[in-house]
C-alpha positions as a Python dict, from the first residue, in 0.01 Angstrom:
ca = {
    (1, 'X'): (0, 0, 0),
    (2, 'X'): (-133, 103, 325),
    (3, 'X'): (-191, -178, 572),
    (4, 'X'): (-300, -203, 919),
    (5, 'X'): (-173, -499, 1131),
    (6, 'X'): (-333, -618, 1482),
    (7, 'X'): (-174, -833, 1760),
    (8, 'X'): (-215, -934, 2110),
    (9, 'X'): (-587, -1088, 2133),
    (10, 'X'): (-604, -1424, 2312),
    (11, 'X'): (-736, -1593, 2565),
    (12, 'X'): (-774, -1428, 2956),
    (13, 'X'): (-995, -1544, 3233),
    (14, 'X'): (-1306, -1301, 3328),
    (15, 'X'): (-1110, -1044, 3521),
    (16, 'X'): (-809, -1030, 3297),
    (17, 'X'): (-671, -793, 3041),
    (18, 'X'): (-514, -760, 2737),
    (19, 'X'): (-312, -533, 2520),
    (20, 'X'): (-419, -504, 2147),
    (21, 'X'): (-151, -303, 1948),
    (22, 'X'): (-220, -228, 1565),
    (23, 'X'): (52, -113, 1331),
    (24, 'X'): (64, 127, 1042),
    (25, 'X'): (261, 137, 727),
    (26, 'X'): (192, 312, 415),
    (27, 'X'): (33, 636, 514),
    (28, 'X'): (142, 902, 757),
    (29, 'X'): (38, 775, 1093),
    (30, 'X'): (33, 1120, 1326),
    (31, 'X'): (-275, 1226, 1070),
    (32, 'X'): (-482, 942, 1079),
    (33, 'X'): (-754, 869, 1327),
    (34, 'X'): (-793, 523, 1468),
    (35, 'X'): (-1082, 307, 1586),
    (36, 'X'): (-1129, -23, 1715),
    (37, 'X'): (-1404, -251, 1707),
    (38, 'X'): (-1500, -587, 1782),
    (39, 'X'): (-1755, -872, 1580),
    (40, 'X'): (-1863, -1112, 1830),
    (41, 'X'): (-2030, -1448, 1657),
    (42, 'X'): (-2422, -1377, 1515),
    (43, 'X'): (-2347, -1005, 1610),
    (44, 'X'): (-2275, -686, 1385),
    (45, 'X'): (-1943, -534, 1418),
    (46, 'X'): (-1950, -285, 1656),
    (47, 'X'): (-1770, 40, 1767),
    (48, 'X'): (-1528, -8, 2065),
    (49, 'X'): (-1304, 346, 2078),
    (50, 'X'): (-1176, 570, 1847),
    (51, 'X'): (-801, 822, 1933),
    (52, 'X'): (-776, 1111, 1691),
    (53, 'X'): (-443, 1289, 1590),
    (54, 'X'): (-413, 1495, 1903),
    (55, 'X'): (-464, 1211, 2138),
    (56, 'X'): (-856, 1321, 2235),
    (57, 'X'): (-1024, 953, 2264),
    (58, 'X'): (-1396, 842, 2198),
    (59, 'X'): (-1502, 512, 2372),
    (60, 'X'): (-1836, 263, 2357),
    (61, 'X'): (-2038, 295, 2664),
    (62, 'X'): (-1997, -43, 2747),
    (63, 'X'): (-1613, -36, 2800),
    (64, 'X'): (-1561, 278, 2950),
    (65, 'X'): (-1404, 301, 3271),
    (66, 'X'): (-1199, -22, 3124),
    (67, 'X'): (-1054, 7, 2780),
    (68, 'X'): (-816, 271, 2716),
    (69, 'X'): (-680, 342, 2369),
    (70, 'X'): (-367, 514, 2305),
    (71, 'X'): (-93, 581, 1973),
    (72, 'X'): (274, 600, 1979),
    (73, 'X'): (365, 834, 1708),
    (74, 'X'): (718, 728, 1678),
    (75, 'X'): (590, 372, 1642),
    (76, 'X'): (333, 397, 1401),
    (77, 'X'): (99, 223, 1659),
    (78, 'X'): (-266, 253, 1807),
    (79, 'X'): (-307, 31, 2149),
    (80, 'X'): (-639, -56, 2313),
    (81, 'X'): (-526, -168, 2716),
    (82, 'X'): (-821, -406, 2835),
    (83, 'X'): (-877, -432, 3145),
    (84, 'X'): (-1128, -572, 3367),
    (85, 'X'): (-1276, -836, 3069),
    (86, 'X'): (-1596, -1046, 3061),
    (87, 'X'): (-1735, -1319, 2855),
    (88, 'X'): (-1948, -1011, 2690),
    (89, 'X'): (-1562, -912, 2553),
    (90, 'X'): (-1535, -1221, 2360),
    (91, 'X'): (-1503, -1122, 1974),
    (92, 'X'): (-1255, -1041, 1695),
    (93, 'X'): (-1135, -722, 1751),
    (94, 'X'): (-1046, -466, 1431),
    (95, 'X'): (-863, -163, 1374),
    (96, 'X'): (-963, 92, 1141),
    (97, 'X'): (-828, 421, 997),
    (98, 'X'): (-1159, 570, 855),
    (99, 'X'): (-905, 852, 634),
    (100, 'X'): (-746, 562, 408),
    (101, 'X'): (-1078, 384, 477),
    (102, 'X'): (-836, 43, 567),
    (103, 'X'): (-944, -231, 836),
    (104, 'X'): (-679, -482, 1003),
    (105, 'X'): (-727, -870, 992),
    (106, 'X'): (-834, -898, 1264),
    (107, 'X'): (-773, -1050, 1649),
    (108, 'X'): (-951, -1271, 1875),
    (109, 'X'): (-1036, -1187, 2262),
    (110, 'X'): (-1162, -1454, 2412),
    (111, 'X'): (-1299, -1433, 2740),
    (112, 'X'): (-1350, -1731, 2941),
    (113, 'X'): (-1268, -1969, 3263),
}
């Protein structure tokens, strides 16, 4: 069964940052693209970043500059470093592998004094 797994969301104060990590098992990780993206309430889910298999990473306009994502091959894991956060960060963030089409439970980033 292939599974994705997210930690690290919490609360930071405007200015902060957080690490997000999600974790693989059941498929072969170094294949698989990775995206994350974040729900904030009364929004649609939206795209964040994306890392493909070589390491060549995608991100929204409106983190750039201030999210990097990154994997760890020998870990299994995709991380998305946050720096920089605002109140307009505040949502659940997801990961998603769009080749075993499989999204994590979710974390919550909540941005706030």
């Amino acid at each position: 069964q292939v599974q994705l797994v997210e930690s690290g969301g919490g609360l930071v104060r405007p200015g902060g940052s957080l690490t997000l990590s999600c974790t693989l098992s059941g498929s072969v990780f170094s294949r698989n693209v990775f995206n994350w993206f974040r729900q904030a309430p009364g929004y649609h889910r939206e795209f964040v970043a994306a890392i493909f298999s070589g390491g060549r990473a995608n991100y929204a306009d409106s983190v750039k500059g201030r999210f990097t994502i990154s994997r760890d091959n020998a870990k299994n894991t995709v991380y998305l470093q946050m720096n920089s956060l605002n109140p307009e960060d505040t949502a659940v963030y997801y990961c998603y592998a769009p080749s075993v089409n499989t999204w994590g439970q979710g974390t919550q980033v909540t941005v706030s004094s």
